[in-house]
SEKOLLO-565562 format. One record per residue (C-alpha): x, y, z; residue number from 1; residue in three letters. Coordinates in nm, 3 decimals. Example, Ala and Ser with C-alpha at 12.3 -4.5 7.8 and 13.67 -1.06 7.14 Angstrom:
# SEKOLLO-565562
X:1.230 | Y:-0.450 | Z:0.780 | seq:1 | type:Ala
X:1.367 | Y:-0.106 | Z:0.714 | seq:2 | type:Ser
# end
This chain:
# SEKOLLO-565562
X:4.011 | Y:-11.515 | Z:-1.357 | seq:1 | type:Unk
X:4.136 | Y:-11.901 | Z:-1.395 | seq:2 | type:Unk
X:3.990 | Y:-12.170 | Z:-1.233 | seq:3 | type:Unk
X:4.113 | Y:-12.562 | Z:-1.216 | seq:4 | type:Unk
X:3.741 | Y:-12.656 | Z:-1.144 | seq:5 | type:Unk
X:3.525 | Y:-12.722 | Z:-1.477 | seq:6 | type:Unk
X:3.251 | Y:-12.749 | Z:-1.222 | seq:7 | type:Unk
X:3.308 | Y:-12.366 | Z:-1.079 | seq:8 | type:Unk
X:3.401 | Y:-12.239 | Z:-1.403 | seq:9 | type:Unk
X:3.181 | Y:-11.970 | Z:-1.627 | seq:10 | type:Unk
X:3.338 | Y:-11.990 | Z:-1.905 | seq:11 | type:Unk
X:3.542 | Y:-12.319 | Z:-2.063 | seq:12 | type:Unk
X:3.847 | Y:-12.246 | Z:-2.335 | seq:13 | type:Unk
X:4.020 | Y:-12.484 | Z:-2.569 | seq:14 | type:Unk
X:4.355 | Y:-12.397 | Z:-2.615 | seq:15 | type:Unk
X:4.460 | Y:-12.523 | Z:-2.972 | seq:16 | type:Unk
X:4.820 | Y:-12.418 | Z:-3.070 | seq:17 | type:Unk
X:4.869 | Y:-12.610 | Z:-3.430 | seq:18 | type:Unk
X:4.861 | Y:-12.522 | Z:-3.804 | seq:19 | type:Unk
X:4.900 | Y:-12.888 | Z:-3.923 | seq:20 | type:Unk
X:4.591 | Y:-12.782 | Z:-4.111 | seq:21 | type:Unk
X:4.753 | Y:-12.527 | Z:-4.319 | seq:22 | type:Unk
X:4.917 | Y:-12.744 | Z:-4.663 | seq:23 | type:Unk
X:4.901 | Y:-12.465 | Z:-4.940 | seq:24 | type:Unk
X:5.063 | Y:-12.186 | Z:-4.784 | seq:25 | type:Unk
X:5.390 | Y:-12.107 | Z:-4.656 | seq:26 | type:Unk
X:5.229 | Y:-11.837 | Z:-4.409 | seq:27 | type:Unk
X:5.205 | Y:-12.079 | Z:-4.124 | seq:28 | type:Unk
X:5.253 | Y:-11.956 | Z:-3.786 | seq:29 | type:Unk
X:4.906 | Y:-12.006 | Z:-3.590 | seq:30 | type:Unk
X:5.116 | Y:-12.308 | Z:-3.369 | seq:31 | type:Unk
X:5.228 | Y:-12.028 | Z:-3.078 | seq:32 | type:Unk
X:4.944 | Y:-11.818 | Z:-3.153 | seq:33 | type:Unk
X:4.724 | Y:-11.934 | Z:-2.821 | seq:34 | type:Unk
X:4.997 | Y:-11.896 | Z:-2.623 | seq:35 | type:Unk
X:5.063 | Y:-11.523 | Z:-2.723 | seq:36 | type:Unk
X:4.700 | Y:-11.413 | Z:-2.677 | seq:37 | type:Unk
X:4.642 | Y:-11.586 | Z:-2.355 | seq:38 | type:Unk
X:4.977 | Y:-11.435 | Z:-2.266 | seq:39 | type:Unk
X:4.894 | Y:-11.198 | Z:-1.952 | seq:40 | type:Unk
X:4.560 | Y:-11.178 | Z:-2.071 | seq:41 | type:Unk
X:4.274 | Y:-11.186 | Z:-1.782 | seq:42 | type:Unk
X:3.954 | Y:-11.294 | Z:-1.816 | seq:43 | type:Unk
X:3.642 | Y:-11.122 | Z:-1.632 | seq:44 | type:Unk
X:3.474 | Y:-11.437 | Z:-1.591 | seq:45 | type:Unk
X:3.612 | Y:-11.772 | Z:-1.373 | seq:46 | type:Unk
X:3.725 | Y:-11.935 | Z:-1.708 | seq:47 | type:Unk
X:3.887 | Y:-12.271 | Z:-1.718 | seq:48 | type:Unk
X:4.178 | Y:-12.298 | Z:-1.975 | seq:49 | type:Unk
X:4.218 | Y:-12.652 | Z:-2.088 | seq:50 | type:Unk
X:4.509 | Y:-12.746 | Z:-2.360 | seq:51 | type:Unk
X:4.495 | Y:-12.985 | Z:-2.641 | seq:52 | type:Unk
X:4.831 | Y:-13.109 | Z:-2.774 | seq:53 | type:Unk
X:4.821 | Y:-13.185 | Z:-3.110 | seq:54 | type:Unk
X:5.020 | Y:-13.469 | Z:-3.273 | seq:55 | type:Unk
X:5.213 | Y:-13.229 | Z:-3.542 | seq:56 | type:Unk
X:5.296 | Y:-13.522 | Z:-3.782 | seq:57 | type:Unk
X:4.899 | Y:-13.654 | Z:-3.817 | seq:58 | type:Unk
X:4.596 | Y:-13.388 | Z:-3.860 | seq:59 | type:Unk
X:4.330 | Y:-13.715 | Z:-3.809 | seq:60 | type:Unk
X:4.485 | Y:-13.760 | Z:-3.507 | seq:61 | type:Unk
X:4.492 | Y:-13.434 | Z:-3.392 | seq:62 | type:Unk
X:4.116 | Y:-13.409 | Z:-3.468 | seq:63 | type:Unk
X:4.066 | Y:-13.725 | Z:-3.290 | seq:64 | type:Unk
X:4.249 | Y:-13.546 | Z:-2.968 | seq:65 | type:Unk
X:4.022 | Y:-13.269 | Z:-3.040 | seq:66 | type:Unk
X:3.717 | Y:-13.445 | Z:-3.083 | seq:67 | type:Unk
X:3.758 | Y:-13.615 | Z:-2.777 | seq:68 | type:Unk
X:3.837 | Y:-13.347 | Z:-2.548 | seq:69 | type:Unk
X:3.566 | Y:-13.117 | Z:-2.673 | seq:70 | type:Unk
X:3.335 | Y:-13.409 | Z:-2.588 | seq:71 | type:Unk
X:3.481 | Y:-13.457 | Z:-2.237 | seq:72 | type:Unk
X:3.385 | Y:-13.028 | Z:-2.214 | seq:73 | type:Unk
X:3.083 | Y:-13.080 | Z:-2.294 | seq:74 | type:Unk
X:2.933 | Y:-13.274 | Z:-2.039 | seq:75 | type:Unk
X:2.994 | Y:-12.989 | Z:-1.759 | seq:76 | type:Unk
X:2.744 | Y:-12.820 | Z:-2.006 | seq:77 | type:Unk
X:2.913 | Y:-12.518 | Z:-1.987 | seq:78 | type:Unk
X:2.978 | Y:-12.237 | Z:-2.264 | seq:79 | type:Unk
X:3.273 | Y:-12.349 | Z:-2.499 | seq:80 | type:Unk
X:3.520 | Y:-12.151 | Z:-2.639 | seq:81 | type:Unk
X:3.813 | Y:-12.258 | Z:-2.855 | seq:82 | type:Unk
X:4.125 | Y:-12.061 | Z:-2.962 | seq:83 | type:Unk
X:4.379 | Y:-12.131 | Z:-3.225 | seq:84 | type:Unk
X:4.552 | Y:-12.273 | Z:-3.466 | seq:85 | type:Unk
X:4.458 | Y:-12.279 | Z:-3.815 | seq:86 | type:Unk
X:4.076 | Y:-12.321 | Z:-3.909 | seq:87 | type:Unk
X:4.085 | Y:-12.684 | Z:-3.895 | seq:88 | type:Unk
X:4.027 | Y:-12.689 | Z:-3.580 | seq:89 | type:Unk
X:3.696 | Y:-12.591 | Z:-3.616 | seq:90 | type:Unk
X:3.597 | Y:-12.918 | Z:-3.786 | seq:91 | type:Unk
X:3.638 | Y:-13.164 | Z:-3.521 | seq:92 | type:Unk
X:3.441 | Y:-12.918 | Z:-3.275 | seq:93 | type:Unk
X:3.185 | Y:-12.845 | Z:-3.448 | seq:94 | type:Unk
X:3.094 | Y:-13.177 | Z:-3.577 | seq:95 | type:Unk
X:3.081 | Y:-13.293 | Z:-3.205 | seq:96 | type:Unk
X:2.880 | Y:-13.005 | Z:-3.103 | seq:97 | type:Unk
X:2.627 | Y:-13.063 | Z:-3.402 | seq:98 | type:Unk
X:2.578 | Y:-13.414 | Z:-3.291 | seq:99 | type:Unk
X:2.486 | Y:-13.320 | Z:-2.991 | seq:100 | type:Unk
X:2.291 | Y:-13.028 | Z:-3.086 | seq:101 | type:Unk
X:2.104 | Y:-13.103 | Z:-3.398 | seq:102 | type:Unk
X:1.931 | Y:-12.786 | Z:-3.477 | seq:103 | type:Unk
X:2.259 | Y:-12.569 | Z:-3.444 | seq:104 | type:Unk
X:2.337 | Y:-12.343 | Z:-3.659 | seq:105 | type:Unk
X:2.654 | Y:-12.164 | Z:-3.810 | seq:106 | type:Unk
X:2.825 | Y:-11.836 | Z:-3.847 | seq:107 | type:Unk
X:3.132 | Y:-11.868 | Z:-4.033 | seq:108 | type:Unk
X:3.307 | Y:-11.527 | Z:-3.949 | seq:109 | type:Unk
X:3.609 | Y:-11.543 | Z:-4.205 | seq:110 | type:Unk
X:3.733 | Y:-11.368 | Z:-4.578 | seq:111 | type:Unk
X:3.699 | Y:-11.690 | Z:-4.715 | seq:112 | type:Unk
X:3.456 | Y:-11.966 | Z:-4.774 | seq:113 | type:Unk
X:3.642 | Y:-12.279 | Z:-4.645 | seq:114 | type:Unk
X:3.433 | Y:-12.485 | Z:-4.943 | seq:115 | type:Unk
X:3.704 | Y:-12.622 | Z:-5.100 | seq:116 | type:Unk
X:3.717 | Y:-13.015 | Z:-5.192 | seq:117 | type:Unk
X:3.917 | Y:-13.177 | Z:-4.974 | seq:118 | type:Unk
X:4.243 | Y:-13.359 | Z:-5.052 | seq:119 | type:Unk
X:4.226 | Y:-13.731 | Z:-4.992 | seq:120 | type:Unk
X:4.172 | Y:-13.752 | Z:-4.611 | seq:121 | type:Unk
X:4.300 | Y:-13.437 | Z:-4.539 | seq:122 | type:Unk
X:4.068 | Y:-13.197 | Z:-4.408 | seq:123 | type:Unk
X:4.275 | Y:-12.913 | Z:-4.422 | seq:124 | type:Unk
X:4.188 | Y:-12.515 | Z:-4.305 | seq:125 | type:Unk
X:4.036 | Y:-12.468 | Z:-4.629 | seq:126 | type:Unk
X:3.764 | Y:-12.721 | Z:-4.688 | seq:127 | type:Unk
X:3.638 | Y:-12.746 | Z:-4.323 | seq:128 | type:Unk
X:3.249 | Y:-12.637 | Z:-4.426 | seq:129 | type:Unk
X:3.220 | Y:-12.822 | Z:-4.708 | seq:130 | type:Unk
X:3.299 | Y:-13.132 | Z:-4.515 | seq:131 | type:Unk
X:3.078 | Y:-13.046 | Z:-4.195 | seq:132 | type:Unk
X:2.747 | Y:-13.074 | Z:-4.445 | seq:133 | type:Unk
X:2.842 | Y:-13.443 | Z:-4.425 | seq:134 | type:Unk
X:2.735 | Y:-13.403 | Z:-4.031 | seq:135 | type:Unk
X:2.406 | Y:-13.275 | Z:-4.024 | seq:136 | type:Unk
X:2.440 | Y:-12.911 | Z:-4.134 | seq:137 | type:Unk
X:2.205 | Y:-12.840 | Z:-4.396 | seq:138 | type:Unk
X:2.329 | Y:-12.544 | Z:-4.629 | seq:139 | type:Unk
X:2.046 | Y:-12.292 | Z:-4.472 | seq:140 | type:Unk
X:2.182 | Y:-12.356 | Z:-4.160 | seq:141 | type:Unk
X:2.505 | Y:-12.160 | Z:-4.264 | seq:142 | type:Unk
X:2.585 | Y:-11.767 | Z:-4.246 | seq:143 | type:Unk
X:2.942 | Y:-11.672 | Z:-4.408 | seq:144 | type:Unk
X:3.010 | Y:-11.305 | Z:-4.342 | seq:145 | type:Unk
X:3.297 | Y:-11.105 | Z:-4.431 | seq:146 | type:Unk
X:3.399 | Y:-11.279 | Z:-4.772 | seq:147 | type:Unk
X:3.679 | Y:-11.121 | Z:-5.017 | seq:148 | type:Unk
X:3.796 | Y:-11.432 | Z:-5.172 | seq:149 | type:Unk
X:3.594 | Y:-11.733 | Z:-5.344 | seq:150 | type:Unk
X:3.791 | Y:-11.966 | Z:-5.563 | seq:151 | type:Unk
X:3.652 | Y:-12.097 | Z:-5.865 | seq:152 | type:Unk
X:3.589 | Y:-12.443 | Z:-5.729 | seq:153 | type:Unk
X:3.395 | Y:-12.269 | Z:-5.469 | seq:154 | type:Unk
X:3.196 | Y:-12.088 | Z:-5.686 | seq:155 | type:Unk
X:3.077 | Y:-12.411 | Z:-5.884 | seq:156 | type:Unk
X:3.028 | Y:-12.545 | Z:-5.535 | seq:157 | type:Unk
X:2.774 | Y:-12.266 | Z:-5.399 | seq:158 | type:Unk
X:2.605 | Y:-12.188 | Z:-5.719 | seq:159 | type:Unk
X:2.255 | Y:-12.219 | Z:-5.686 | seq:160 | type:Unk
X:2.296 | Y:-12.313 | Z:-5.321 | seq:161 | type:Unk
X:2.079 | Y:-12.251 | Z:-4.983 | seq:162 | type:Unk
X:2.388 | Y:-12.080 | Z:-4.804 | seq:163 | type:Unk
X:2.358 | Y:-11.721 | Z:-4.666 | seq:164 | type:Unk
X:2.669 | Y:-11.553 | Z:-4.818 | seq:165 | type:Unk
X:2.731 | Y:-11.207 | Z:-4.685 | seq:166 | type:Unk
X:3.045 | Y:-11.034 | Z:-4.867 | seq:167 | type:Unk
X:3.243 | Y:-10.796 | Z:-4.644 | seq:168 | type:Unk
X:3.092 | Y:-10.464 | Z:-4.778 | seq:169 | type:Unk
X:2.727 | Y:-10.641 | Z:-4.663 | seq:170 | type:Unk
X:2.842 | Y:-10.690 | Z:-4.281 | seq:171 | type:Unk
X:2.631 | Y:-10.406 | Z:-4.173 | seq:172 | type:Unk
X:2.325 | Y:-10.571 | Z:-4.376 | seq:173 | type:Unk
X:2.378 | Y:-10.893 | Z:-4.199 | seq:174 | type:Unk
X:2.396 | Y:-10.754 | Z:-3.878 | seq:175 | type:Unk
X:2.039 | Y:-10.565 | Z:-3.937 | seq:176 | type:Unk
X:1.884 | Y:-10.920 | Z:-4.123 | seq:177 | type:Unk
X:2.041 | Y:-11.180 | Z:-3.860 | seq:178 | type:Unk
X:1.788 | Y:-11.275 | Z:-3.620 | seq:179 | type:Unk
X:1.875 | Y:-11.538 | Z:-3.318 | seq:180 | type:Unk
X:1.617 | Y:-11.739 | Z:-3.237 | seq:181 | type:Unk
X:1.579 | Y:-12.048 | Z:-3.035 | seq:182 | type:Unk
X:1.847 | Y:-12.238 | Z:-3.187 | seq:183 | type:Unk
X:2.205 | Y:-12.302 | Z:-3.087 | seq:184 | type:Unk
X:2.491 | Y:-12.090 | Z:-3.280 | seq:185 | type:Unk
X:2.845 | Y:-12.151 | Z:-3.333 | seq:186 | type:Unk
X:3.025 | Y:-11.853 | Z:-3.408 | seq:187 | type:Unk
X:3.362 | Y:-11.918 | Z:-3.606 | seq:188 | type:Unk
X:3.563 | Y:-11.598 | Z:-3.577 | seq:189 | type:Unk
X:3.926 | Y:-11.645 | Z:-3.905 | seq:190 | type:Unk
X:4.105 | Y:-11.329 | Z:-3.824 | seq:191 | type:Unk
X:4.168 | Y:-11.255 | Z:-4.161 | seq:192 | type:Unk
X:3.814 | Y:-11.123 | Z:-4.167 | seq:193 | type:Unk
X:3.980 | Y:-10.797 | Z:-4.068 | seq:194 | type:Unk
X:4.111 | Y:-10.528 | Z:-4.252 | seq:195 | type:Unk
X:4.549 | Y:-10.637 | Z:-4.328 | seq:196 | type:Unk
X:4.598 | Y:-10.299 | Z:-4.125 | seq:197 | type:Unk
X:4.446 | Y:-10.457 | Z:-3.831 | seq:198 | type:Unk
X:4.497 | Y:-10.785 | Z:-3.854 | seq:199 | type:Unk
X:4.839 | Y:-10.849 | Z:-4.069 | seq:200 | type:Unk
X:4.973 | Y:-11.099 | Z:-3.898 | seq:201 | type:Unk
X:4.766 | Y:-11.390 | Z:-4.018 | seq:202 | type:Unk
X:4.839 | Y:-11.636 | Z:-4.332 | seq:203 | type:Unk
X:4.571 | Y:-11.517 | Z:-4.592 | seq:204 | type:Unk
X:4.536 | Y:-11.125 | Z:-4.481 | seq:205 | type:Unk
X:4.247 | Y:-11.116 | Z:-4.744 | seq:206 | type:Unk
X:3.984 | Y:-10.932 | Z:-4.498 | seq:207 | type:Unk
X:3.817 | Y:-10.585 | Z:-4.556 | seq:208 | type:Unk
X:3.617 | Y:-10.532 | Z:-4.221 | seq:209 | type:Unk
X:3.728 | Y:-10.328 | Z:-3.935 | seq:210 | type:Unk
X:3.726 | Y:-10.403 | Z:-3.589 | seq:211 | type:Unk
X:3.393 | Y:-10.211 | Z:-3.516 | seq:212 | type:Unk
X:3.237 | Y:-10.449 | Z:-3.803 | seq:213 | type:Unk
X:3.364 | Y:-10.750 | Z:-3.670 | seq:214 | type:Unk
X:3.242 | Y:-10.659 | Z:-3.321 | seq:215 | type:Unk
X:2.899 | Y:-10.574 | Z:-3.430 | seq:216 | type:Unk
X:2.892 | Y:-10.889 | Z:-3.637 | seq:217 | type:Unk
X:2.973 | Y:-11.090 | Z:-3.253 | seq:218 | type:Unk
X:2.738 | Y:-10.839 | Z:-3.079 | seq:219 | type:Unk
X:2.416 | Y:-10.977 | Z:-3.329 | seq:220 | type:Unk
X:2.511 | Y:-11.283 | Z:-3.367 | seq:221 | type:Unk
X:2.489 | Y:-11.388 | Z:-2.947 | seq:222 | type:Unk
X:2.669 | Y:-11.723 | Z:-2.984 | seq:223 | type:Unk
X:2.616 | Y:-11.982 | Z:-2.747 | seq:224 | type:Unk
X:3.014 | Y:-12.134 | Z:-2.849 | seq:225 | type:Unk
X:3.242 | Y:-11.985 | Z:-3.075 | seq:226 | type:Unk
X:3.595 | Y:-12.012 | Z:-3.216 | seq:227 | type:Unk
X:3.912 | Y:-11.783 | Z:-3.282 | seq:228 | type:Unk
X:4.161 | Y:-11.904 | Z:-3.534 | seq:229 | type:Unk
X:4.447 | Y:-11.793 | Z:-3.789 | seq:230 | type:Unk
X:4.663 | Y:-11.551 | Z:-3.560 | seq:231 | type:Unk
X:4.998 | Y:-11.591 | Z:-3.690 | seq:232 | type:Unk
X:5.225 | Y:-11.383 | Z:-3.485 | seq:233 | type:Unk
X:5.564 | Y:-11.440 | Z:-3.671 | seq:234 | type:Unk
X:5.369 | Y:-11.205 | Z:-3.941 | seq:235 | type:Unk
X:5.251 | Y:-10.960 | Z:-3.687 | seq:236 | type:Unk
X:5.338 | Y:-10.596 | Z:-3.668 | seq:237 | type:Unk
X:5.344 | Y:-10.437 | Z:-3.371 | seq:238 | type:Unk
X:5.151 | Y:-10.647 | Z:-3.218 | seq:239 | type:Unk
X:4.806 | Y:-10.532 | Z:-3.372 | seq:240 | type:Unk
X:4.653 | Y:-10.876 | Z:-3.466 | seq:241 | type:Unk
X:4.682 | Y:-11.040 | Z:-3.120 | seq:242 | type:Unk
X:4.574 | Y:-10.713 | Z:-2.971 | seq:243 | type:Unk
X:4.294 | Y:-10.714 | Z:-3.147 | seq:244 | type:Unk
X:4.268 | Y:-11.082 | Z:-3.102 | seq:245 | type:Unk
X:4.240 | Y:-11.039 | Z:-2.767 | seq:246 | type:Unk
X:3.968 | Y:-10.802 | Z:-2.815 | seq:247 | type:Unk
X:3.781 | Y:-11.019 | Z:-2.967 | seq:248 | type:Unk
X:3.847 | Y:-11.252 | Z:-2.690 | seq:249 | type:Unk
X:3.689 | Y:-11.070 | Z:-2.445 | seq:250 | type:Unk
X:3.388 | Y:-10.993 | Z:-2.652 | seq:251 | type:Unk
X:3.326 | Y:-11.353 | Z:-2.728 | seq:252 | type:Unk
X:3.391 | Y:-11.460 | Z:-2.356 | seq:253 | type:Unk
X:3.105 | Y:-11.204 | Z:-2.259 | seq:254 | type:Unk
X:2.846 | Y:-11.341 | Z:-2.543 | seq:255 | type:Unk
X:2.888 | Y:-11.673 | Z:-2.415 | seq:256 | type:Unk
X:2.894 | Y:-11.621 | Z:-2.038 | seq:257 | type:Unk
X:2.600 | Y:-11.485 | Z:-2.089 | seq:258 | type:Unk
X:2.418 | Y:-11.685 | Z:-2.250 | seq:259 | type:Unk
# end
């Protein structure tokens, strides 16, 4: 169910539709990808959908629009959730949401870290939790679940850190260690987290879980805002990844609504 009132809705969404973010692989395709999941989909809760045009020729700008429309969300201090677009867009939400909730902590739902060093100013799909411990996140803070893939740059970068790094044949450990207590979460849910034969159509189908993992993984974690990002539908087959994108839709809009 829509709603043009932020004041009557359950449930707010973000509707992100870039991949300005994405510089080192030819894979894009996550601009259309809100579109095709919100496409005749129906939420069960009065959800308004609110879209943020990106300028596709600047990524700071576009994190600037972002930035300032998830802080204009925010005030109706409702539950926030965000669909995509590459994982950039992550960055500029969750850094606003961190500064206004200090204590809140991250799940970082994805087959790959994200740690990478950024490129002069561009803070690109792949480096976006490396540069969000310059906001407040403290390495403990962060859960990564699902990994296949760590670079070597990455691995210098984590060595000997606080994070808590589950790799996708641990998902069913997390799920049994993860405990929510009274702090915030943002859940960040990368498609490619799934297995390539559920999810192909994405730009790094790197992911080994299955949909039943990936839904226990929501079901523990009980976010209070979350994210899907990386649906690439020019790569899809059959439509599988933005069914199951959709499914994971649902699920989140449930967590949070209740919350």
């Amino acid at each position: 169910m829509q709603t043009n009132s932020p004041k009557d809705a359950e449930l707010l969404i973000q509707k992100i539709g870039t991949d300005i973010g994405i510089h080192r692989n030819p894979r894009k395709g996550a601009l259309k990808a809100p579109d095709k999941i919100l496409e005749d989909f129906e939420f069960d809760q009065d959800a308004l959908i609110d879209e943020v045009f990106p300028d596709e020729f600047d990524l700071e700008n576009t994190h600037r629009r972002i930035e300032s429309n998830t802080q204009e969300l925010l005030e109706y201090e409702k539950p926030l959730l965000s669909i995509g677009g590459d994982h950039s867009i992550s960055y500029p939400i969750v850094r606003t949401l961190k500064r206004k909730n200090p204590d809140m902590q991250l799940v970082w739902l994805d087959a790959h870290l994200d740690v990478k060093e950024k490129v002069g100013n561009h803070v690109s799909h792949d480096v976006v939790v490396r540069e969000l411990l310059k906001y407040g996140f403290s390495e403990d803070e962060i859960w990564f679940v699902g990994i296949t893939k760590v670079d070597h740059d990455e691995e210098d970068f984590i060595e000997d850190s606080g994070f808590h790094i589950y790799q996708a044949e641990e998902a069913e450990r997390f799920v049994q260690e993860f405990e929510k207590d009274e702090h915030p979460i943002y859940l960040s849910v990368d498609i490619d987290a799934l297995k390539e034969e559920e999810a192909p159509g994405t730009g790094y189908p790197d992911g080994e879980l299955s949909m039943e993992e990936t839904e226990n993984v929501i079901e523990a974690v009980r976010p209070d805002f979350a994210d899907l990002v990386e649906v690439a539908p020019p790569f899809d087959r059959e439509e599988k990844t933005v069914g199951n994108a959709r499914n994971i839709l649902k699920q989140l809009a449930q967590e949070l609504a209740s919350e």
